[in-house]
NUSE-74062 format. One record per residue: x, y, z of N, C-alpha, C, O in turn. Coordinates in steps of 0.2 Angstrom, whole numbers, plus 5000, padded with zeros to 4 digits. Example, Ala and Ser with C-alpha at 12.3 -4.5 7.8 and 13.67 -1.06 7.14 Angstrom:
BEGIN
506649725039506249785039506649845039507149835042/506449895035506849955036506450005039506750065040/
// end
This chain:
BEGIN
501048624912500748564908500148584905499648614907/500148584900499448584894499148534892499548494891/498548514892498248454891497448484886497348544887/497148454881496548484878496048424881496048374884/495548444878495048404879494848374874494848404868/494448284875494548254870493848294863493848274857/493548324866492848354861492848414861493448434862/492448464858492448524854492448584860492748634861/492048544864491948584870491748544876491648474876/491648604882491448554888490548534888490348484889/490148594888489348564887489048574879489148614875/488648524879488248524871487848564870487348564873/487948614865487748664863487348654856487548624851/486448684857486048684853486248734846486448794847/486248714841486248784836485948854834485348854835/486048894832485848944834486148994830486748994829/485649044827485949094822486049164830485749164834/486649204828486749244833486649314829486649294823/486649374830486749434827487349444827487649424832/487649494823488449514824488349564830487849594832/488849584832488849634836489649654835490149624834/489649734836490549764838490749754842490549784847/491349724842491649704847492449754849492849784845/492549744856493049824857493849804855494349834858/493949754848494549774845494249784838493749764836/494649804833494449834826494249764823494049714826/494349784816494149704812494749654811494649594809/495249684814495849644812496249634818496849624818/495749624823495649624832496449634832496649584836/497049684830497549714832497249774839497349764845/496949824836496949884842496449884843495949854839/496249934851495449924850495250004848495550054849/494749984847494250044841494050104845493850114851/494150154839494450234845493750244848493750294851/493150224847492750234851492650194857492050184859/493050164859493250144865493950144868494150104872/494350184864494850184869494950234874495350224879/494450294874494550324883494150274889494250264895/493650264885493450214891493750154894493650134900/494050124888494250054889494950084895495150074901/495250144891495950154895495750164904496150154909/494850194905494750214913494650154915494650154921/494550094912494250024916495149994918495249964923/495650004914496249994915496450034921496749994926/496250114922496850134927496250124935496450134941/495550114933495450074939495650014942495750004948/495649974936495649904939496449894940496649844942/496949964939497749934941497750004948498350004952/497350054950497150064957496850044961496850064967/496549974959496449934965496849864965496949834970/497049844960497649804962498249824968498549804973/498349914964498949924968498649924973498849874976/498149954976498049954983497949894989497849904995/498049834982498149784988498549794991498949824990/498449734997499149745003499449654999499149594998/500049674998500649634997500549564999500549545005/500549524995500649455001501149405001501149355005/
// end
């Protein structure tokens, strides 16, 4: 079941200029940016050695 909300968001949000920042896919958010693909790839094979190590439920 999918359902939206009737408004933009859930709390009221003051205006605000933000600064850009890079973010860890390119500009055309397909791949992420080869300055972080050996890192991004060690957050992956931690975060799927500790999944496997759970015990099964």
């Amino acid at each position: 079941m999918l359902n939206s909300l009737p408004a933009d968001d859930v709390r009221t949000k003051t205006e605000r200029v933000i600064k850009p920042v890079t973010g860890l896919l390119d500009d055309e958010n397909k791949k992420i940016r080869t300055d972080y693909e050996d890192t991004t790839r060690k957050v992956f094979i931690k975060a799927n050695e500790y999944l496997a190590a759970l015990p099964a439920s």
